[in-house]
C-alpha positions in Angstrom: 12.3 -45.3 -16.9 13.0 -44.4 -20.4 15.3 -41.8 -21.7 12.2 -39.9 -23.4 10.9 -39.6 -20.0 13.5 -38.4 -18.4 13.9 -35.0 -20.8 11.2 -32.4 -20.6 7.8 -32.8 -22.8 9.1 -29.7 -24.8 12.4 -29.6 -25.2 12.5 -27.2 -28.2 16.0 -25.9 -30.0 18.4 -25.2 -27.2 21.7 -24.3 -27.9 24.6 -26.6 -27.6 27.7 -25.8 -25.7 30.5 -25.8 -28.6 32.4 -29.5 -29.0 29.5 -30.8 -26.7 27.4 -33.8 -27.2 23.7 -33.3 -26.6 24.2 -35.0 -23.3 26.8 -33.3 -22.5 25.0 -29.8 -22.8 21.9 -31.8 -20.7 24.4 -32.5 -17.9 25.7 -28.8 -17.7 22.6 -27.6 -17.3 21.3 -30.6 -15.0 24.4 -29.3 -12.7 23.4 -25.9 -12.5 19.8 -27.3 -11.8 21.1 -30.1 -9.0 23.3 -27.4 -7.7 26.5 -29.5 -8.4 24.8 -32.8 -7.9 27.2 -34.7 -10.6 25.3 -38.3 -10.3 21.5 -36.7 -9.9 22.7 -34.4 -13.2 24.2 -37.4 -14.7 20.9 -39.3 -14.0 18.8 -36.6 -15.6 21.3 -36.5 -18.3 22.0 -40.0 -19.4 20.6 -43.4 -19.2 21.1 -45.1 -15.7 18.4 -47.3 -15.7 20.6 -50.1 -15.5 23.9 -49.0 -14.3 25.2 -49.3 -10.3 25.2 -46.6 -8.4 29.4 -46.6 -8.5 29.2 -46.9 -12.3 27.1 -43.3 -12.3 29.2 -42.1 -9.9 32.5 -42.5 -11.7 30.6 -41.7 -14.8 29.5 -38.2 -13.6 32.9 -37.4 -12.2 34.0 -38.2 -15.7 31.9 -36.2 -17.6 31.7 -33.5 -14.7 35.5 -32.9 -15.0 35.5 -32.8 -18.9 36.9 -29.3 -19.9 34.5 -28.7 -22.3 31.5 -29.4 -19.6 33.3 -27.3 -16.8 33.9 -24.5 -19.3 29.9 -24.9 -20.6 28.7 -24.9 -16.6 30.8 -21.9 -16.1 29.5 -20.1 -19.4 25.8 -21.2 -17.8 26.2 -19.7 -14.2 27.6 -16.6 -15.4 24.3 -16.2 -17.3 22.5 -16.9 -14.7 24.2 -14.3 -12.8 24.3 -11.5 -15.2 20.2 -12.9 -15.7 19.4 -12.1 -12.3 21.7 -9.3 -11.5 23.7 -11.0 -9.0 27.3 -10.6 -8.6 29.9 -12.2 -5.9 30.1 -9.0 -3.6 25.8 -10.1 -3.3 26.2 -13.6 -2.5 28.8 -12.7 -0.5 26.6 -10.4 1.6 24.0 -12.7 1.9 26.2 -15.4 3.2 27.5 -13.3 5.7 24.0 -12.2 6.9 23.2 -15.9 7.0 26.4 -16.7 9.1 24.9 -13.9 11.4 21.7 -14.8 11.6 22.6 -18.7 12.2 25.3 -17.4 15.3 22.1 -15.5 16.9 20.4 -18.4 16.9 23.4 -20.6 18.1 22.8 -23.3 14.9 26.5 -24.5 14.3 25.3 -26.3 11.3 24.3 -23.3 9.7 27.4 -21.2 10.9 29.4 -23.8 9.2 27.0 -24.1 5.5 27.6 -19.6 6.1 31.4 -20.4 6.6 31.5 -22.8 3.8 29.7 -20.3 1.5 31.9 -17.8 2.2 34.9 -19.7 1.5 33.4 -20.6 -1.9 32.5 -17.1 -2.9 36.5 -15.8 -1.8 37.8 -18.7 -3.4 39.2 -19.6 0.1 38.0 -22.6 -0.2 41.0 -23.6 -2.7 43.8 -24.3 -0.3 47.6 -23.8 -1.2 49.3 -26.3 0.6 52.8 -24.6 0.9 54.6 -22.0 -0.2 58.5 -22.3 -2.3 59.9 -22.8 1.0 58.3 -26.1 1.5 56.5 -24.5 4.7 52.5 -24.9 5.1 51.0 -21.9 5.2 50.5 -20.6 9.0 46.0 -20.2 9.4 45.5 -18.4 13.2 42.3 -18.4 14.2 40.4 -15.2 15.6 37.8 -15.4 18.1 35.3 -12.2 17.9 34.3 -10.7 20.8 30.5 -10.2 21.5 29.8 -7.5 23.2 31.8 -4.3 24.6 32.6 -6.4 27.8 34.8 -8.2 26.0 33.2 -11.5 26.4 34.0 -14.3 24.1 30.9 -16.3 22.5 
């Protein structure tokens, strides 16, 4: 496969993220697109027709954690957002409504993709692994109750 097959028939003026290469601004938006994917993005993005798969892997983490390409994904999603009217408090509600759904229905897998979610959208998911004192910080789990009997699930 070429790299003129790979980009869209009409790719038309787009604009660049600024200091980005071309590629660069095609990965970005192939992030957004593969929701985070870094080696399908880097596949859409570059030429990997004769590269290993651990070659595009440590090549998309490269370009994935470039400033310039976080800063240009970040400036994408929040366009998106403010596109669609979405903000975090929405995604938020919808995750938990998933979660709720997914515990009715007893799927732990999608309890734990809700939980996950959730995490993500609180920034939760961004662990601080002690405090000055040295100590890990202290997590206790809660374990909701059901119904009005008390019962645990």
């Amino acid at each position: 496969m070429t790299k003129r097959e790979k980009l869209p028939a009409r790719v038309g003026k787009i604009q660049i993220g600024e200091g980005l290469t071309l590629k660069q601004e095609l990965f970005a938006r192939a992030i957004i697109q593969c929701k985070g994917n870094h080696s399908e993005a880097y596949r859409l993005a570059y030429d990997t027709s004769r590269s290993k798969p651990e070659t595009v892997w440590r090549s998309a983490h490269e370009v994935a954690h470039n400033p310039k390409v976080q800063a240009r994904v970040q400036e994408l999603l929040s366009t998106t957002v403010t596109k669609h009217n979405i903000d975090a408090n929405t995604v938020l509600s919808m995750y938990l409504e998933t979660y709720h759904l997914a515990k009715l229905s007893g799927s732990l897998y999608a309890m734990n993709r809700a939980i996950d979610g959730i995490a993500r959208v609180t920034g939760l998911n961004k662990f601080d692994l002690g405090d000055d004192d040295g100590e890990p910080p202290r997590i206790e789990y809660v374990i909701p109750k059901d119904d009005e009997e008390g019962e645990a699930a």
